[in-house]
VMD Tcl script that draws the C-alpha trace (Angstrom):
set ca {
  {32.47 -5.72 6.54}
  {30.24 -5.68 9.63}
  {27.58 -3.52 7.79}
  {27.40 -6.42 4.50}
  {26.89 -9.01 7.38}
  {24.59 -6.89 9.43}
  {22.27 -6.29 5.86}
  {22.60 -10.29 4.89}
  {21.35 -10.86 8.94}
  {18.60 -8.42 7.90}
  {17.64 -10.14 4.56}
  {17.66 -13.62 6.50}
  {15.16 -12.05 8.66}
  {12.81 -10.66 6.09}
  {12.93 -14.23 4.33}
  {11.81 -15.68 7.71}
  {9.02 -13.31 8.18}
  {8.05 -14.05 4.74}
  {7.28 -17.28 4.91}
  {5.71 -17.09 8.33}
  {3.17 -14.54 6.77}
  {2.45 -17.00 3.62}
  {1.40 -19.61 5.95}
  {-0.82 -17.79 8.05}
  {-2.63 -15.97 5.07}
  {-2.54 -19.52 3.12}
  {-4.45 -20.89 5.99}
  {-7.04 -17.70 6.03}
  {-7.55 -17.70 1.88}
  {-10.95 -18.38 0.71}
  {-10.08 -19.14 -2.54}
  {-13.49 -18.88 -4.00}
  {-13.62 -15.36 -2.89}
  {-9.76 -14.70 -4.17}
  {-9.60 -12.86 -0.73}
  {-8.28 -13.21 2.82}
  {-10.92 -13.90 5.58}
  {-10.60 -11.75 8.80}
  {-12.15 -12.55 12.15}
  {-11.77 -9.29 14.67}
  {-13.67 -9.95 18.33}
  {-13.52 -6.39 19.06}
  {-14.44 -4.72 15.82}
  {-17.03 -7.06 14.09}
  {-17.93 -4.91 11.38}
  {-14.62 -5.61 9.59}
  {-14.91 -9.27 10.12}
  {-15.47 -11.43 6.61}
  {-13.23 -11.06 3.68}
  {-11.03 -8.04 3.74}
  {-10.82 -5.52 0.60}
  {-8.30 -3.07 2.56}
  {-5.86 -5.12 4.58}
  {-3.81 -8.21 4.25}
  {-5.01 -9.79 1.30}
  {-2.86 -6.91 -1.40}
  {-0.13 -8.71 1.37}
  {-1.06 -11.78 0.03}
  {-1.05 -11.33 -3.22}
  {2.42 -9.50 -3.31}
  {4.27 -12.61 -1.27}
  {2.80 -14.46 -3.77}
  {4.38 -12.80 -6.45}
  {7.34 -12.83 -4.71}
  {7.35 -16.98 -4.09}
  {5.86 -17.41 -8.10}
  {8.34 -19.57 -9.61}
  {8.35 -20.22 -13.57}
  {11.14 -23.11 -13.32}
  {8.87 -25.18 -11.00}
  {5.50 -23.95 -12.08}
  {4.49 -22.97 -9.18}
  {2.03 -20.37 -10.25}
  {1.36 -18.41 -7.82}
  {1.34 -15.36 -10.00}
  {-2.18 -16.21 -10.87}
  {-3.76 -16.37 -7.92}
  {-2.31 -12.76 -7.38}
  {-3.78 -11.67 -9.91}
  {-6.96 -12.94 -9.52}
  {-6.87 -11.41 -5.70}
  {-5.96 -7.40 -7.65}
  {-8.35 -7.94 -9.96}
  {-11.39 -8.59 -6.65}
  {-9.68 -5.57 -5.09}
  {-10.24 -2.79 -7.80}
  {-13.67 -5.43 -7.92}
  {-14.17 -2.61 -4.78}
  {-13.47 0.49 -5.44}
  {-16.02 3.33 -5.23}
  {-16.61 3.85 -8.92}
  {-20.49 5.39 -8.21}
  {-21.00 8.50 -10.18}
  {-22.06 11.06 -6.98}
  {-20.38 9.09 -4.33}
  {-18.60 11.53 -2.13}
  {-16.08 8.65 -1.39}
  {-15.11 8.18 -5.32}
  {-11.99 6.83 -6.06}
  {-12.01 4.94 -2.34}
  {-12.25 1.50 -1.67}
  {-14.76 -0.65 0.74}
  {-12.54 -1.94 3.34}
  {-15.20 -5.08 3.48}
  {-16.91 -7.35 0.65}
  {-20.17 -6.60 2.68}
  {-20.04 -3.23 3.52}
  {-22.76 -1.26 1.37}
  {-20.98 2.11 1.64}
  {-16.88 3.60 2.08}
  {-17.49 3.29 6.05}
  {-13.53 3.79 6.58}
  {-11.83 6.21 4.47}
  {-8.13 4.97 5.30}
  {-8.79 1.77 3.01}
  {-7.45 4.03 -0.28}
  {-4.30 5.21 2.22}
  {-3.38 1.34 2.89}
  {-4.35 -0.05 -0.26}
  {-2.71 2.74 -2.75}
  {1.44 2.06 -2.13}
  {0.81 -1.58 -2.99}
  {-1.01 -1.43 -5.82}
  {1.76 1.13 -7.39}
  {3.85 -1.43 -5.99}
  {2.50 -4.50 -8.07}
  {2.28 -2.84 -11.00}
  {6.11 -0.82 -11.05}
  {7.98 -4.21 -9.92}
  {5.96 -6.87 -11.02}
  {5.18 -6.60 -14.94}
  {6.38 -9.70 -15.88}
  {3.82 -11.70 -13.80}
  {0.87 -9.56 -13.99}
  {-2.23 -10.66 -16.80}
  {-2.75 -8.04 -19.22}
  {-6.09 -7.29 -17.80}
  {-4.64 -6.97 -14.25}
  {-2.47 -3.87 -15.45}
  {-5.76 -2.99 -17.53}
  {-7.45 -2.59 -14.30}
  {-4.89 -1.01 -12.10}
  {-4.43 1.90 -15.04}
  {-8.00 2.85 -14.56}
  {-7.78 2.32 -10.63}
  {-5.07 5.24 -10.46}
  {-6.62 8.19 -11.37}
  {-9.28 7.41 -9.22}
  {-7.11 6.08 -6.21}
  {-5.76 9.83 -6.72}
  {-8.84 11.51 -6.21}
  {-9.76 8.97 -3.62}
  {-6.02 10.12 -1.47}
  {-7.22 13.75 -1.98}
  {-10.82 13.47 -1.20}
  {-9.31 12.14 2.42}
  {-6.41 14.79 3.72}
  {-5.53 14.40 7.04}
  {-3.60 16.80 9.61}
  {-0.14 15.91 9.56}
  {-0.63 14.91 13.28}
  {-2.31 11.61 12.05}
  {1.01 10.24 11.20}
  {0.39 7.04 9.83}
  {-2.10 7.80 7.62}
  {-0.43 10.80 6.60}
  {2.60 9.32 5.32}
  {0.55 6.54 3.28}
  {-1.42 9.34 1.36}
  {1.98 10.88 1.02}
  {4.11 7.29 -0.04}
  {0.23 7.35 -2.46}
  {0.93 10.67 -3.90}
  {4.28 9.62 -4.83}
  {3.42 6.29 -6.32}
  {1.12 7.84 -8.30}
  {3.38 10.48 -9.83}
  {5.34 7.88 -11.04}
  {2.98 6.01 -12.69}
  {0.60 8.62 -13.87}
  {3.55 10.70 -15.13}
  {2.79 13.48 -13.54}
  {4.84 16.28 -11.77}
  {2.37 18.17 -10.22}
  {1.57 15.07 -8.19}
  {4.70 14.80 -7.00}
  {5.07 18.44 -6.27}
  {2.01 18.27 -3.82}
  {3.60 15.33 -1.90}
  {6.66 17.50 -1.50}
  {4.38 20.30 -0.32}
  {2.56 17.53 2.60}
  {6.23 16.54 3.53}
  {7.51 20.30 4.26}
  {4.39 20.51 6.17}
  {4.79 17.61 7.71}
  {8.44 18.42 8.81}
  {7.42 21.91 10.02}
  {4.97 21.01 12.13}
  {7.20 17.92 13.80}
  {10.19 20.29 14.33}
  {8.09 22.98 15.95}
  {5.82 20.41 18.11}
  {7.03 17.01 18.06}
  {5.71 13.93 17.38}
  {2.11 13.33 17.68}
  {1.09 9.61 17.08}
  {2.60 7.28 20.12}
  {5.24 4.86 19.24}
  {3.64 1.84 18.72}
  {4.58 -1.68 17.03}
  {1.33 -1.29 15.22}
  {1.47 2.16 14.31}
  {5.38 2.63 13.82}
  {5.63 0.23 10.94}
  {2.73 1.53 9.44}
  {4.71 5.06 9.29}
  {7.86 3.88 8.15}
  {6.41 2.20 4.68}
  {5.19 5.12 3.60}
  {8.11 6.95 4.56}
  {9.96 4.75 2.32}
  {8.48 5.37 -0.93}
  {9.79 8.25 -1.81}
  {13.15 7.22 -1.13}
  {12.79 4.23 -3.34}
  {11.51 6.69 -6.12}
  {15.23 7.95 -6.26}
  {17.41 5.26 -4.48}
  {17.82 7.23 -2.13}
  {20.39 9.55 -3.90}
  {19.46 12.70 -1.54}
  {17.65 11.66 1.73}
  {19.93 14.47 3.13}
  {18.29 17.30 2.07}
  {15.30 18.61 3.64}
  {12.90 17.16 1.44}
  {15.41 15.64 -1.16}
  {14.02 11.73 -0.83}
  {10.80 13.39 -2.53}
  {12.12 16.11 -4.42}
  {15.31 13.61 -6.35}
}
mol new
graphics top color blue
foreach p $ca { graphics top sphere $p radius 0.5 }
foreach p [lrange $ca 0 end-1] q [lrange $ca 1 end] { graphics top cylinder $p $q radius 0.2 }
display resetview
């Protein structure tokens, strides 16, 4: 069927990209750090080693490449790289950022609250898919990260104009339902989508199409229908509500 060869075309694709994205983060690993080093001409405050981007990335293609046959092991250094992450969440008392993560090793303060909307759907990730290869102390950690990472997604609502970001609190809200076992989470991400739909329907789309900002969109859209296989993404909000 031209739709089975279309998806295997697709999968040979994604295997491609793969590969070319665990070369270039292999080459921009500090592996005393157990993160990825970024350089950024135009925005030097987020050069150094990156809490919020790319180097979850890392340690999820690494999971996915760990091989037990030939001892490969890259499972460990993934965990190791989780383990620095929640090393950076904002766990002080009166913070007004708590829950949050700092984007930067060096950064003395949550200077970009987006770093909990990027960092959240991976981290749910991780732990749903990958219990077999994570340490018992890495799933220790990432059960006390959740709660917070919750309060960290609701401490930073955005208007449902900010589509991006949006839809990664959202993808976060329903990650988190899953894994804290709790309906009411999953209730208010149904609640953000309706919004979200409303407002599109009534006055259109208002982030730009962008390669940067589309893909960014689409992964959180995705969550939710991964949470049900997709069963009723024809209903109006039936991807969440399955």
């Amino acid at each position: 069927m031209v739709a089975d060869t279309e998806l295997r075309k697709q999968h040979q694709r994604d295997a491609i990209l793969r590969d070319r994205m665990r070369k270039a983060f292999d080459m921009a690993y500090d592996t005393d750090a157990a993160l990825i080093v970024r350089w950024n001409p135009f925005f030097p405050r987020f050069n150094g080693h990156t809490v919020a981007q790319q180097s979850l990335d890392y340690a999820i293609l690494l999971l996915l490449s760990d091989d037990r046959t030939y001892g490969t092991d890259d499972a460990g250094e993934a965990n190791r790289i989780i383990r620095r992450i929640l090393d950076h969440q904002d766990l002080r008392p009166k913070s007004e950022t708590f829950g949050n993560f700092f984007w930067m090793t060096h950064w003395d303060r949550v200077k970009d609250k987006n770093a909990v909307s990027f960092l959240t759907i991976g981290l749910v990730f991780t732990y749903v898919n990958f219990q077999d290869k994570l340490e018992d102390d890495t799933k220790a950690a990432l059960e006390r990260a959740f709660p917070n990472a919750l309060l960290g997604i609701r401490d930073h609502k955005v208007r449902w104009q900010y589509t991006n970001i949006y839809f990664l609190n959202l993808g976060g809200l329903v990650g988190l339902a899953r894994v804290l076992d709790d309906p009411s989470i999953h209730a208010e991400a149904v609640a953000d989508f309706n919004t979200w739909i409303e407002g599109t329907s009534e006055d259109g789309f208002h982030e730009f199409n962008s390669p940067t900002y589309t893909p960014v969109t689409l992964s959180g859209m995705s969550v939710p229908g991964e949470r049900d296989g997709g069963r009723s993404r024809n209903t109006r909000s039936g991807n969440l509500a399955g």
